[in-house]
C-alpha positions as CSV (number, residue, x, y, z in Angstrom):
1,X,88.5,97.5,119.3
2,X,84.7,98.7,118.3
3,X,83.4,97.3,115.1
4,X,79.9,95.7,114.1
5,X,78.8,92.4,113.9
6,X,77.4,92.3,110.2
7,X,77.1,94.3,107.1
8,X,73.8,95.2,106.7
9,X,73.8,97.1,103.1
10,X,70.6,99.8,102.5
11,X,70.0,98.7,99.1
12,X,69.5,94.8,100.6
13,X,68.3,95.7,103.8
14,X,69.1,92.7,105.1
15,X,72.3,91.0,106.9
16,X,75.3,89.8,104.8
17,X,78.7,87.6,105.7
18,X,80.9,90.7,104.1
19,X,83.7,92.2,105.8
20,X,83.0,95.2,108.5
21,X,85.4,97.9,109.3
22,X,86.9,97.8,112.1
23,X,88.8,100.8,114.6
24,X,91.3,99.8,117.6
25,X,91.9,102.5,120.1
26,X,95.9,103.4,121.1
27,X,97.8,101.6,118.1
28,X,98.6,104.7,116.3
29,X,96.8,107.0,113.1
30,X,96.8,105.9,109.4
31,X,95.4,108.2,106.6
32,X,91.9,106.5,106.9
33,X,89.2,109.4,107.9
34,X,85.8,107.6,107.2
35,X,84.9,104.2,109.6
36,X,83.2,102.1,106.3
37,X,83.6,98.8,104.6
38,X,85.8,100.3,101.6
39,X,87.8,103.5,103.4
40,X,88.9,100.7,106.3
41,X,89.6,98.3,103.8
42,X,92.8,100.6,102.6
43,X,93.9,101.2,106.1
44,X,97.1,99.9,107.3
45,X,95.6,96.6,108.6
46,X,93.8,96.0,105.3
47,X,90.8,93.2,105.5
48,X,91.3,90.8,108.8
49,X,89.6,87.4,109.2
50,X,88.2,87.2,112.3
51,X,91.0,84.8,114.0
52,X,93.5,87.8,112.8
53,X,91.6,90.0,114.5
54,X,91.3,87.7,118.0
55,X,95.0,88.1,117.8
56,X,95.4,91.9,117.4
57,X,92.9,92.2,120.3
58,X,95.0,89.8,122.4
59,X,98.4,90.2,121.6
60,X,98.6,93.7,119.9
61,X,100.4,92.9,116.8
């Protein structure tokens, strides 16, 4: 699983508590081609919280 730790928009250039994308290595392709906040968001996992996201690193669901 690779994704950042915070947002960090140019025009605020500063940290924020949005959601980051996120990209997990082996569990197949969806039709997402750009690693952003709003491409990921229509990917096939959709926006996680990060306890989801604990359990798709853990338990590959």
């Amino acid at each position: 699983m690779v994704l950042p730790d915070h947002p960090t928009p140019i025009p605020i250039r500063t940290h924020t508590a949005g959601p980051v994308p996120f990209a997990i290595y082996g569990h197949g392709a969806d039709s997402v081609l750009r690693f952003d906040e709003r491409s990921v968001a229509d990917g096939s996992y959709g926006l996680k919280v990060g306890a989801e996201l604990i359990g798709l690193m853990i338990g590959g669901v």
